[in-house]
SESEKOL-53657 format. One record per residue: x, y, z of N, C-alpha, C in turn. Coordinates in steps of 0.02 Angstrom, whole numbers, plus 50000, padded with zeros to 5 digits. Example, Ala and Ser with C-alpha at 12.3 -4.5 7.8 and 13.67 -1.06 7.14 Angstrom:
2
506604971650390506154977550390506604983550390 506424988850354506844994750357506455000250394 
END
This chain:
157
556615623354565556525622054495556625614654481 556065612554444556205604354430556455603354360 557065600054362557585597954290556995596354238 557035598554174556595595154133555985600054127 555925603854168555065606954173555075614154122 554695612654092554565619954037554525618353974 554945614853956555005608153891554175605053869 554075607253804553335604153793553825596853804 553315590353810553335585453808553885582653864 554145587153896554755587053946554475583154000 554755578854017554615573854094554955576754141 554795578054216554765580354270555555576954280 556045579454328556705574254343556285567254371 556695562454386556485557154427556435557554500 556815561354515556365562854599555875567254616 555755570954576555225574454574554535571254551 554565567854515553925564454472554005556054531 554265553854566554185548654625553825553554693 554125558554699553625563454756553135561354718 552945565754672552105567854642551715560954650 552185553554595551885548954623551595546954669 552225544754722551965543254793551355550054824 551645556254820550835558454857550425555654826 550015556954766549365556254713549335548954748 549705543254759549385534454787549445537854867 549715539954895549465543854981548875544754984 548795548054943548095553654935547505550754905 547545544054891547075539454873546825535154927 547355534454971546895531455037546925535855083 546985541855106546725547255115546035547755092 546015548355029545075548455002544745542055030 545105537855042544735532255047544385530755142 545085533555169544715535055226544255539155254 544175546755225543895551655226543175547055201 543215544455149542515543255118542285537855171 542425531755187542105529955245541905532655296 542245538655334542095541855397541515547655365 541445547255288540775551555288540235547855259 540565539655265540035536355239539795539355162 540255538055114540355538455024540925537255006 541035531354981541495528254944541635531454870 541125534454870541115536454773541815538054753 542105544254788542795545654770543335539354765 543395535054821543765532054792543355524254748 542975522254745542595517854699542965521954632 543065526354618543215530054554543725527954538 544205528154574544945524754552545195520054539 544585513054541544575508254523544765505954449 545195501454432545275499554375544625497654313 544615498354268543945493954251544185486754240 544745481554244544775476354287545215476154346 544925479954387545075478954446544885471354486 545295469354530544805466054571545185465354674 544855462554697544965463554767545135457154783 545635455654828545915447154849545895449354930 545495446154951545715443355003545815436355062 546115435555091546425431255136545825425055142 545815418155162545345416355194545805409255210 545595411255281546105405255314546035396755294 546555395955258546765388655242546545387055195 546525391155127546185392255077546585396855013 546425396354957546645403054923546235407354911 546405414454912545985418754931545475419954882 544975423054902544315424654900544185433154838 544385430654779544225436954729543545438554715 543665444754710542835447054697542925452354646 542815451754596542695456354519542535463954547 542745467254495542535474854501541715477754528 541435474754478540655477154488540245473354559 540545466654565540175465454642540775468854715 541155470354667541475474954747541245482854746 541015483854696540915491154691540155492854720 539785485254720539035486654732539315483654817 539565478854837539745479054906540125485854932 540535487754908540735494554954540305502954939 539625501054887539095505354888538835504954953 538565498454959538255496755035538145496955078 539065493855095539465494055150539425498655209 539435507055198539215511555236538785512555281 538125511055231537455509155268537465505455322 537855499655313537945494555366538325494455428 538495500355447539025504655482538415505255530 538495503055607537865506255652538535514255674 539095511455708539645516455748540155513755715 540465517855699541245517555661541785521155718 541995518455772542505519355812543155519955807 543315516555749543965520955725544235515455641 544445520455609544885517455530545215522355523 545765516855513546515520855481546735516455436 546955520255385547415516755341548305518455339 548675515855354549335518855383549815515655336 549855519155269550365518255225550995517955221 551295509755226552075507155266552595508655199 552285507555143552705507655085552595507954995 552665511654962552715513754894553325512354852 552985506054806553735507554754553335508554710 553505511354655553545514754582553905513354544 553895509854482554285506954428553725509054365 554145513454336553775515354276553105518154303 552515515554247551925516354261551445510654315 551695506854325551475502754404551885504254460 551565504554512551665502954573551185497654630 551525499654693551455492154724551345497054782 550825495854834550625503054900550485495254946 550845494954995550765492155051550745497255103 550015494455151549825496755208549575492055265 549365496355323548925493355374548445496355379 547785492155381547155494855400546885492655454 546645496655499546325496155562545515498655579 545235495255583544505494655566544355494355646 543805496655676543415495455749542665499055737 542215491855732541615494455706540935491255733 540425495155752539715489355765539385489755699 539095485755684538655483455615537945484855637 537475488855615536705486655597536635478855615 535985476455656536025470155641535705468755576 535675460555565535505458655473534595461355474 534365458555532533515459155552533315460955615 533065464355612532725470955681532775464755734 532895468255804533195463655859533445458655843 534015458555815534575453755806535125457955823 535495454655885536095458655900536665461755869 536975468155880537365470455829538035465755830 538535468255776539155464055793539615470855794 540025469355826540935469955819541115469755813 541725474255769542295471155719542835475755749 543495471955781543955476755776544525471155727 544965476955685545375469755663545785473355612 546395470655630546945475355586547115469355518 547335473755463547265468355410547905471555367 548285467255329548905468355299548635469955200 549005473055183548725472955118549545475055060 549345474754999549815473554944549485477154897 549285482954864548925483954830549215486054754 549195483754701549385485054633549045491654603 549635495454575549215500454543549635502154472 549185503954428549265508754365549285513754330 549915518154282549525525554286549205525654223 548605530754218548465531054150548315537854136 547975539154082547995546154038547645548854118 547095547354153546615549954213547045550354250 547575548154265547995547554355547985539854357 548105539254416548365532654445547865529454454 547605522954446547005518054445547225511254484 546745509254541547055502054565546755496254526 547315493354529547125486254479546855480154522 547295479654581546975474454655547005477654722 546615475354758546705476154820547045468954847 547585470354865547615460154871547755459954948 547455458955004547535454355077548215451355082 548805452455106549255448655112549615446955197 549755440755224549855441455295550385445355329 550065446855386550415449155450551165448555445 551545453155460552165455555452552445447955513 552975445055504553185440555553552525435355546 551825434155523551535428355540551765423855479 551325417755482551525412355454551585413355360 
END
């Protein structure tokens, strides 16, 4: 029995409603991996903030943002451009929850050949593990990400 539950307007106890939290942001890159390995992002493209945006890394530089609508038409794409997808994981290190934001740090591990850009042009290779920080929000829908933000390697510089 969860403290609080039955009560119109009654809030869940606080460890009960941090479970529910943390699964429901689990279970978002869960969708997110699932949807790459079937090649459709749609599910998670959905959870996108409507100002969302994506940061990432670019060496010796500040990073590289890209607005909602050109990341949403790049990770429409993206799939297509998949020749063999050899392996992605997303391996969720940590969840905090404060109020209605939270903060989902993971590792993603990508090993992939690309389509080339133009017929006989050699494919490429990507294997490459990447650190991330991701901001999120809840709203009346569920939980919505606000960034994807790139942040470095545990111990690198």
């Amino acid at each position: 029995m969860v403290l609080g539950a039955g009560r119109a307007g009654a809030q869940p106890a606080p460890a009960a409603r941090f479970a529910a939290d943390t699964a429901a942001l689990r279970g978002a890159y869960r969708l997110f991996e699932d949807g790459l390995r079937a090649r459709d992002l749609s599910g998670a493209l959905a959870l996108l903030a409507p100002d969302f945006e994506h940061r990432a890394l670019v060496p010796g530089g500040a990073p590289r943002v890209t607005p909602r609508a050109q990341f949403v038409a790049a990770m429409t794409a993206f799939p297509a451009a998949i020749d063999s997808l050899y392996a992605f994981s997303i391996a969720v290190t940590d969840v905090q929850v404060r109020g209605d934001s939270a903060t989902v740090r993971y590792r993603e591990r990508m090993d992939a050949r690309y389509r080339p850009p133009q017929p006989g042009a050699p494919t490429v290779r990507d294997s490459s593990t990447s650190y991330w920080a991701d901001r999120w929000v809840r709203t009346r829908a569920g939980w919505r990400v606000l960034r994807y933000e790139e942040v470095p390697a545990p111990g690198g510089p």
